[in-house]
C-alpha positions in Angstrom: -50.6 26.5 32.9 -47.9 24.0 31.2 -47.0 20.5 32.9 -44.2 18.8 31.2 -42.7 15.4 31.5 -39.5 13.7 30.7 -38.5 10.5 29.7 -35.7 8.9 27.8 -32.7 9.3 30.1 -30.6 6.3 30.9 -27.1 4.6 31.4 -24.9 5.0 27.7 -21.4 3.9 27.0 -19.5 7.0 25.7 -19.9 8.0 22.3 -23.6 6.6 22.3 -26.7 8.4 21.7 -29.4 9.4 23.9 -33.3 11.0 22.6 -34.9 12.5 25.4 -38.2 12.9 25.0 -40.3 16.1 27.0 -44.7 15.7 26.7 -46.3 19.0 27.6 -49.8 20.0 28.3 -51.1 23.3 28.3 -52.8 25.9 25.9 -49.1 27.6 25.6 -47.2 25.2 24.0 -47.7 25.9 20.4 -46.9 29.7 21.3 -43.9 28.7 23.5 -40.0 28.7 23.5 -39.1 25.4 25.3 -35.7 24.2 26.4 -33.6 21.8 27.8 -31.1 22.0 31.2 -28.8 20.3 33.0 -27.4 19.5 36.5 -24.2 17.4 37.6 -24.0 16.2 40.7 -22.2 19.3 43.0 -22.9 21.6 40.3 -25.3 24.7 39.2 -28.0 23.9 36.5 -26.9 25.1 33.3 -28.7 26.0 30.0 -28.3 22.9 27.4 -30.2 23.9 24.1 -33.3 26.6 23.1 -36.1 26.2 20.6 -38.7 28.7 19.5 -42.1 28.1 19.7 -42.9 26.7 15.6 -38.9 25.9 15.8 -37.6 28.0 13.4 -34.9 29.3 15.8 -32.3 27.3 18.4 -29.7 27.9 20.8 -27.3 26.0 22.2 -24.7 25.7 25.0 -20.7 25.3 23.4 -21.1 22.3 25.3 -23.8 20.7 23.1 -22.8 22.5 19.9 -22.4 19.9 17.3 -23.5 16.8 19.5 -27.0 18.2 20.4 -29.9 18.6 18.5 -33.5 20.0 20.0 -36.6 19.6 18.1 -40.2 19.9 18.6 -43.3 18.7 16.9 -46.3 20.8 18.1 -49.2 18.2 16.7 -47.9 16.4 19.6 -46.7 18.7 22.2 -43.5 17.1 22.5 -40.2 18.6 22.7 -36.8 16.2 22.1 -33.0 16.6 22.6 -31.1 14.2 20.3 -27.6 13.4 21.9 -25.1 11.9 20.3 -21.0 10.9 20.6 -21.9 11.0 24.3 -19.3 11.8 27.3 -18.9 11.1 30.9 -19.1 15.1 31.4 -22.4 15.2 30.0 -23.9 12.7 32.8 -26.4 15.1 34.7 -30.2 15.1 34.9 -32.1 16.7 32.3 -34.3 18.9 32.4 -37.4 20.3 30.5 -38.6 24.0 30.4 -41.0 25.8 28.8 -41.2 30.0 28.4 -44.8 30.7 27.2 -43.5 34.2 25.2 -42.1 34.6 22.1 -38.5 34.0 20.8 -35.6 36.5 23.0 -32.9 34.5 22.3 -30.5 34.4 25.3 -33.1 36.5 27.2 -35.9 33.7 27.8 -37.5 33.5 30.9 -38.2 30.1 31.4 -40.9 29.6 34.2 -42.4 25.9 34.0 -40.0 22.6 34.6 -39.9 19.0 34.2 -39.7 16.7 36.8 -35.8 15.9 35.2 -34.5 12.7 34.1 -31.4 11.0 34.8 -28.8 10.5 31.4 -25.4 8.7 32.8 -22.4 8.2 30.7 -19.4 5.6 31.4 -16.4 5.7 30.1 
């Protein structure tokens, strides 16, 4: 039983900065890998960043390698993606997800999702 929420998202010149912001309820969170997706218009949804549930672990996408950076504080079962030097490719809506087992690496399945929110990039 997790609900999660995102916030955030909104219209940045590129090579701005973005922190979205994810709020999750549920007795699992503390226990839970959580992560962040993406989906541009047309396109698939792809896998953005990882965290594992005290955050001693992360993943990320080439994509957001070096740009991205996910954190979570547990105390107030929130999970964030900090974006920064921000480009028109990266306009999508994000989403937040939320895999109640341990830490797999690239073998999470993620079974509870955010309601997405919108992150646009002009040029």
């Amino acid at each position: 039983q997790v609900q999660l929420v995102e916030s955030g998202g909104g219209l940045v010149q590129a090579g701005g900065s973005l922190r979205l912001s994810c709020a999750a309820s549920g007795r699992t969170f503390s226990t839970g890998v959580m992560g962040w997706f993406r989906q541009a218009p047309g396109k698939e949804r792809e896998f953005v960043a990882a965290i594992s549930g005290t955050g001693t672990y992360t993943r990320y996408a080439d994509s957001a390698k070096g740009r991205f950076t996910i954190s979570r504080e547990n105390a107030k079962n929130s999970v964030y993606l900090q974006m920064h030097s921000l480009k028109p490719e990266d306009t999508a809506v994000y989403y937040c997800s939320a895999d109640p087992s341990g830490w797999r690496g690239s073998s999470q399945t993620f079974a509870y999702w955010g309601q997405g929110t919108q992150v646009t990039v002009s040029s």
